[in-house]
N, C-alpha and C positions, 0 to 999 in steps of 0.2 A: 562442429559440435562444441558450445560451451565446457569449459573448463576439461576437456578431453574423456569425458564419462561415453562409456557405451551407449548405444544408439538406443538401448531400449534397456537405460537401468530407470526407466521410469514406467516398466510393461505393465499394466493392470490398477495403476494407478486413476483414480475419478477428482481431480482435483478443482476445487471452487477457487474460483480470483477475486473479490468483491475490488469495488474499482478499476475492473479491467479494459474500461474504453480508452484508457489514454494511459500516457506517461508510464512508469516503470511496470505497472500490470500490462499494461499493454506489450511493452517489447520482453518481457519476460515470461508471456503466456506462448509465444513463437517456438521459444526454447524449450518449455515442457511437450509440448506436441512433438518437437523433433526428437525428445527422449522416452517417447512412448503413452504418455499422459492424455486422457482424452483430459479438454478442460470445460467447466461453465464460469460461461466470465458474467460477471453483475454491473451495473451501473444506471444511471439515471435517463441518460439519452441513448433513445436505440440507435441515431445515425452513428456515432461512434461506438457504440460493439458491432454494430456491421462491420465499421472501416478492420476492428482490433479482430472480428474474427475471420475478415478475409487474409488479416495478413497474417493471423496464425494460424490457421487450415492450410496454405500454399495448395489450396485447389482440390486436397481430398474429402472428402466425405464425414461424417460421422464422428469426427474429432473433436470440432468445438461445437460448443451450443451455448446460445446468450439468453438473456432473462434480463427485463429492465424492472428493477430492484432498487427501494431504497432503502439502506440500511437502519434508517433512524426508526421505521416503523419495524416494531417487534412482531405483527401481526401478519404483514404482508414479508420479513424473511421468513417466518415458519411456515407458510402459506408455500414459497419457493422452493424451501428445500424438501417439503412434503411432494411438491409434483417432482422435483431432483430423481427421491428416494422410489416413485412409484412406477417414472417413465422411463429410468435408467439404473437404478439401483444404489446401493447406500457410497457414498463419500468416502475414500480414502485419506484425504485431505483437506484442508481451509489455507488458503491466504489469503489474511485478511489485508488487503491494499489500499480500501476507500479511505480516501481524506481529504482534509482540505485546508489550506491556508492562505495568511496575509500579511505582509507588517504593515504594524501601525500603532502609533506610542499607546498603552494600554488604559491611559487614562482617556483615550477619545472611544472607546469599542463603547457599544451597546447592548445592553442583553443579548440582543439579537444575533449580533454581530457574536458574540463568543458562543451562544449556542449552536448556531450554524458551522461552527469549527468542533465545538465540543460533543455534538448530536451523532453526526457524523464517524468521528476517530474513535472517539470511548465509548457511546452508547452502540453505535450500530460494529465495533468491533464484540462486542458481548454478546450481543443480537444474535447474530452466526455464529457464535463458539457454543453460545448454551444451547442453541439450536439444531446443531449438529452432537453437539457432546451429551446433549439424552439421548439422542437415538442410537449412539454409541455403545452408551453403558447398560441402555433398555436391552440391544443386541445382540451383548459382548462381543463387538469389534471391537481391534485396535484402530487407531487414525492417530494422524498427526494436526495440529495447528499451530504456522506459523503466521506472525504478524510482522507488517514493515513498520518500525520505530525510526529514531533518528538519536543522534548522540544526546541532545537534551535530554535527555530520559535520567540522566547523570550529572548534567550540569548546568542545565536551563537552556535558556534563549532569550533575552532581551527579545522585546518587537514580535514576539510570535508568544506571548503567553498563553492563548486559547490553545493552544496545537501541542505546545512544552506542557503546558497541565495533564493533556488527554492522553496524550504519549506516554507520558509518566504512570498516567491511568491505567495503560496498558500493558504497560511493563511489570507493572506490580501485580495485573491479573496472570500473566505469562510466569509470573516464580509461585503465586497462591495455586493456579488452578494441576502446573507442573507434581506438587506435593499431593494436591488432593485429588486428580487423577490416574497417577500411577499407574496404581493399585488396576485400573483397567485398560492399561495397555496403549492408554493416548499420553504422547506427548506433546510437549506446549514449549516452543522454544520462539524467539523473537529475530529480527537482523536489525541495525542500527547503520544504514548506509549514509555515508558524507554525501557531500553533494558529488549527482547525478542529471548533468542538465540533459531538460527533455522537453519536449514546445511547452510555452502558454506557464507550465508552474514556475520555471527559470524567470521566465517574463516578470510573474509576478513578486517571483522573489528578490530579484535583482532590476527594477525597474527604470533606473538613472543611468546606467548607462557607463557611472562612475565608477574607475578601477579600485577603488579605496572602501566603497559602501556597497551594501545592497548584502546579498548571500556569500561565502568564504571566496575568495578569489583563489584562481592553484598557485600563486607565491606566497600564498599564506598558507599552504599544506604543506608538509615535510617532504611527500616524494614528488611535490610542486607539479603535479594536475589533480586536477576531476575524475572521479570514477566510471565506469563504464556501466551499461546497461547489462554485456556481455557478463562482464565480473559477477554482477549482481545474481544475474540468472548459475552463474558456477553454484554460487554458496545457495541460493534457494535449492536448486538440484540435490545436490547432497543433504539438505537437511528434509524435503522432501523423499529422498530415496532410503531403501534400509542397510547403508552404511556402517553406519554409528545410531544405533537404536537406545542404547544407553544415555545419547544426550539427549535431555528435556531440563528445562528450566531457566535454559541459557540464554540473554540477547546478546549479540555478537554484531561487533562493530566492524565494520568496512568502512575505513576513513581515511587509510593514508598516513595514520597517525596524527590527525587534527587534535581529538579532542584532548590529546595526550598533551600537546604542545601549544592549544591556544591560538587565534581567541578563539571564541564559539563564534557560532555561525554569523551570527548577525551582529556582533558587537560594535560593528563599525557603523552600524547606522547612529551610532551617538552624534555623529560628525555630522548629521543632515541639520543644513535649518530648517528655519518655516516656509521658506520658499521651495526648498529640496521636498516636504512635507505635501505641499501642493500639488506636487511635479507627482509622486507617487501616486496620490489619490487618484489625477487624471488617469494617468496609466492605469489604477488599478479601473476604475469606472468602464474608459475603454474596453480593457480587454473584457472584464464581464459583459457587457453588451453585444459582443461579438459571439461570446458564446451561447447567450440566450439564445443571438438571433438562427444558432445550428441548432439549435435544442429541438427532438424530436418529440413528440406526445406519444407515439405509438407503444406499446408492449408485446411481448407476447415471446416465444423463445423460439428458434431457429437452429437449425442442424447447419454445420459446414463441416 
């Protein structure tokens, strides 16, 4: 059991994962089911919320259930949490997980390109908070919402400015909405995890190969590694459980002490040339292509 919390200090809890096919939603949705949590995980491609909800059901029944969902349409989350609310009952919970990122010197992005990272983090993290937090207030329930951030939110990020702006975006709705829902019993607190390698965003983030560039290496952390999935899912538990009910407002850093001691994440890509510059793009093109080519069209939600 993560972080050594009882096996069901999460009983009765209904918690939403948005970005739950892959990477840290993914191995962090395992962990709330093992502490009692039924979850709905969200995402764009139903082959992966199969893969994330077979491996977080471990075979029983009625625990997980997925919904291919994309956050940036405001229309289509209300639409989802509305069947949420009518085929299983109102939400305990929100973590907001969906995102997305890239490096690449800031002066080359395109509209396009920064919407696609911004639509996503900032827009569709609002998406599902407001969307859940009327039917809270309409209700009076309490609920919680937590979002994953990252230390940028405090100190930037060279090479990822679409992701460092929406994060920030986010951070600042996490201490506004903290204040102004109170008053009705939701709280809104944030996590700020260092890096976490996990397939495919690692890749992306770290794509040369080079021990000196790319995402923090762990001789540039103070307790000189990387964090765990495992960790990560400790501190969601407790901010998800009713623990500490008093905190709201908070983002809270799990870094190892990085952002305290420098550099940020990605500083070292200063050091790329234009050949290294190349070398990324390919990498980044590849692996998008690869993902396209899993990308399922299907919808619709699923019990496991």
């Amino acid at each position: 059991m993560a972080g050594g919390f009882a096996p069901d200090i999460l009983e009765g809890k209904r918690v939403l994962i948005t970005g739950g096919g892959t990477g840290l939603g993914r191995g962090v949705a395992k962990h709330l089911v093992d502490h009692g949590a039924e979850v709905h995980l969200w995402g764009r491609r139903s082959s992966a919320l199969e893969e994330s909800a077979a491996h977080a059901s471990s075979g029983r029944d009625g625990v997980v259930f997925l919904q291919s969902v994309d956050v940036r349409d405001a229309d289509q989350v209300d639409a989802a949490i509305a069947r949420i609310w009518s085929e299983h009952g109102p939400l305990t919970s929100i973590l907001n997980n969906a995102a997305g990122n890239f490096i690449a010197p800031t002066e080359s992005l395109s509209a396009r390109a920064f919407s696609s990272i911004t639509s996503t983090v900032m827009n569709g993290t609002f998406h599902t908070t407001l969307s859940v937090g009327r039917r809270w207030i309409e209700e009076r329930l309490q609920g919680t919402v937590l979002s994953t951030l990252a230390t940028w939110v405090w100190s930037g990020s060279a090479f990822v400015v679409p992701s460092a702006m929406a994060k920030s975006a986010v951070h600042a709705m996490t201490m506004s909405l903290a204040v102004e829902w109170a008053r009705h019993g939701i709280r809104v607190n944030a996590m700020a995890p260092g890096p976490i390698p996990t397939d495919y965003a690692w890749e992306v983030l770290n794509p040369t190969g080079k021990s000196s560039v790319g995402a923090t290496q762990p001789d540039q952390i103070p307790m000189k590694r990387v964090g765990t999935v495992d960790e990560l899912a400790a501190l969601t538990i407790f901010l998800l459980s009713d623990l500490c009910p008093y905190l709201t407002g908070e983002t809270i850093a799990m870094d190892g002490g990085q952002r305290l001691a420098g550099p940020n994440t990605f500083a070292g890509l200063a050091e790329l040339t234009t050949d290294d510059w190349e070398e990324v793009r390919a990498s980044a093109t590849a692996a998008t292509a690869a993902a396209k080519a899993q990308r399922d069209t299907g919808s619709g939600e699923r019990p496991r």
